[in-house]
C-alpha positions in Angstrom: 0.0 0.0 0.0 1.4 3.4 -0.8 0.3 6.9 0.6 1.7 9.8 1.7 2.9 11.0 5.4 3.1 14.5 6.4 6.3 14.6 5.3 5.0 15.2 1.7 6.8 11.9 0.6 5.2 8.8 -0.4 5.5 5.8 2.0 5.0 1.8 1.5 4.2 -0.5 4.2 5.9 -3.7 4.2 5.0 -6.0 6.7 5.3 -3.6 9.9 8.2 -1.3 8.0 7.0 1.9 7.0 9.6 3.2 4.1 9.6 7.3 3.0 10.5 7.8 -0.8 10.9 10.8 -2.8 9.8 9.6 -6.6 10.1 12.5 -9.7 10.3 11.9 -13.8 9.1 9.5 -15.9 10.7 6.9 -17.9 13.6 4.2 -17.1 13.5 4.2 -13.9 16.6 5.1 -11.8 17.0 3.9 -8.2 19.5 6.6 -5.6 20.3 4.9 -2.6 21.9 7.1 0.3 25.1 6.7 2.4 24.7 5.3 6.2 23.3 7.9 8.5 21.8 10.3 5.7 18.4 10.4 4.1 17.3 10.5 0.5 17.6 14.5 0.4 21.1 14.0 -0.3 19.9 12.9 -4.1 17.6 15.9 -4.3 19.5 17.9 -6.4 20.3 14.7 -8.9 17.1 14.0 -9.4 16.1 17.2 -10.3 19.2 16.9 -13.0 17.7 13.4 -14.0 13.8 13.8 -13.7 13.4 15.0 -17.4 14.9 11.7 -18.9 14.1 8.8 -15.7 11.8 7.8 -13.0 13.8 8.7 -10.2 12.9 6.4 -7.1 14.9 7.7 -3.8 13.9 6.0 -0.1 14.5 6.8 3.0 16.1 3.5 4.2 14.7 1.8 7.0 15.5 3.4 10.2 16.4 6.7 8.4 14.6 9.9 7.2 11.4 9.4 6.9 10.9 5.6 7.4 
C-alpha cells in the first residue's frame, strides 16, 4: 500500500516497516540509494538533474529519514 505521510513523501508499508520515498520523472526508472546515517535529500539535487529523462525512485532506508 502506498500513501503519503506528512512529510509530503510517499511511503510503502511492508510488513510492519513503514519506508519514505521521494519519486520524480518519468521513464527508465533510476534507483538513488543514500550513504549510512543520511536520508534520500542528499539525491535531491540529482534528481532534479535526472527527472526530465528517468523515473527517479529515492527512499528513506529503514531506520532513516522518513521511514
Amino acid at each position: 500500500m502506498s500513501s503519503r505521510r506528512d512529510t509530503g513523501m510517499a511511503t510503502i508499508e511492508i510488513d510492519d516497516a513503514r519506508i519514505a520515498y521521494h519519486e520524480v520523472g518519468q521513464g527508465e526508472p533510476v534507483i538513488l540509494l543514500h550513504a549510512s546515517a543520511s536520508n534520500s535529500g542528499q539525491w535531491r539535487r540529482l534528481g532534479q538533474e535526472l527527472e526530465d529523462q528517468y523515473r527517479v525512485v529515492a527512499p528513506d532506508l529503514y531506520g532513516y529519514g522518513g521511514s
